[in-house]
N, C-alpha and C positions, 0 to 999 in steps of 0.2 A: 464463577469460582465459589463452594463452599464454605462455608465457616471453618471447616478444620482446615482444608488446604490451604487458610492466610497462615496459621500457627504452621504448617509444616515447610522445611527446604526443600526449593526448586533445585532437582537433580540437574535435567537434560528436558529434553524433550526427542515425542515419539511420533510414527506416523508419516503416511506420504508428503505432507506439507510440513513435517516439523510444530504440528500447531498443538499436540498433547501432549499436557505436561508431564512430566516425570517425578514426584514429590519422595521425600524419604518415607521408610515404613512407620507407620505411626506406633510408639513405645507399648509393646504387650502383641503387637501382630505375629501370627508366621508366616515366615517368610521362608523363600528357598537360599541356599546358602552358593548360591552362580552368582556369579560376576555378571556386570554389564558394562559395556566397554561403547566408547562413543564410534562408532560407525566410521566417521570422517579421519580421526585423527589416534584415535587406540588409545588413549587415555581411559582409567577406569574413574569409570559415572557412580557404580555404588559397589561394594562388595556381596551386595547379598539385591533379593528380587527379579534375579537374571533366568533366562540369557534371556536380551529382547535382541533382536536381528538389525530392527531401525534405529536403534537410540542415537544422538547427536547429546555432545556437551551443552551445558550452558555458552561457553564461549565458542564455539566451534558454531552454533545456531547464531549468535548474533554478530559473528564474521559475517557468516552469508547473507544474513538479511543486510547487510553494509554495503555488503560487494554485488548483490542484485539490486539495490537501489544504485549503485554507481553503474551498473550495468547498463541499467533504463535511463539515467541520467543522458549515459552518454549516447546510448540511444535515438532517443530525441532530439538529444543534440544535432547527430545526423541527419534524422530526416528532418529538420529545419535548415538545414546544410541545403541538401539536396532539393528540398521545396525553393529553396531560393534559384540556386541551377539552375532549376525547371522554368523556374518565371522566367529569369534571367536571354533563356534559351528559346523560350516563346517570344517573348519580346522581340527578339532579334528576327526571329522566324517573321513574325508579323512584320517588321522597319523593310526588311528585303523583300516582301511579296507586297507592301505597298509600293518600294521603290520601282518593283516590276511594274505593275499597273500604272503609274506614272509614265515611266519609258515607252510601254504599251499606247499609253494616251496618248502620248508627244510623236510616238510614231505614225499611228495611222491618221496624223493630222496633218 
C-alpha cells in the first residue's frame, strides 16, 4: 500500500480474486462521471470512476471472505468425518480377514 492510498477511502475492491482495491478519486483528479455498482449485490460503490464490470462492495467482499472460510471450515470438517469411516471400515475389514485366517487355521487342523 502507498502512502496516499492510507489517506484515501476504501470503495470496493476489483478483479478475479477481489484482492484490488478500489480507493476514492483523490481531490483535484478527473475522473469519468459513470457509476460503479458492486457486481454482487447492485448497491452503488462510487458515483463517478465507472463503469468497472468486477467491482464488489466493501461488504459484499468481506461476506464472502466469511462464508468461504466457513465453507472450508466445513470442509475439513468432512474430510476428517470421512478419514475417520475410512479407518473405522479398514479396521473392520482387517478384524474379519483375521477372523477368516483363524477359522482357515482351525480348519485345516
Amino acid at each position: 500500500m502507498n502512502k496516499i492510498s492510507m489517506y484515501r477511502k476504501l470503495l470496493g475492491y476489483q478483479g478475479a480474486n477481489k484482492k484490488q482495491p478500489i480507493y476514492e478519486a483523490m481531490p483535484g483528479a478527473l475522473v469519468t462521471h459513470a457509476f460503479i455498482h458492486c457486481t454482487n449485490c447492485g448497491e452503488s460503490i462510487s458515483h463517478n470512476m465507472g463503469p468497472r464490470s468486477d467491482a464488489w462492495c466493501v461488504q459484499c467482499t468481506e461476506d464472502k471472505i466469511v462464508a468461504d472460510a466457513k465453507a472450508k471450515a466445513k470442509a475439513e470438517e468432512e474430510k476428517k468425518k470421512l478419514a475417520k469411516i475410512k479407518a473405522a471400515l479398514k479396521k473392520k475389514k482387517e478384524e474379519e480377514d483375521e477372523a477368516k485366517r483363524k477359522a482357515d487355521a482351525d480348519g485345516q487342523q
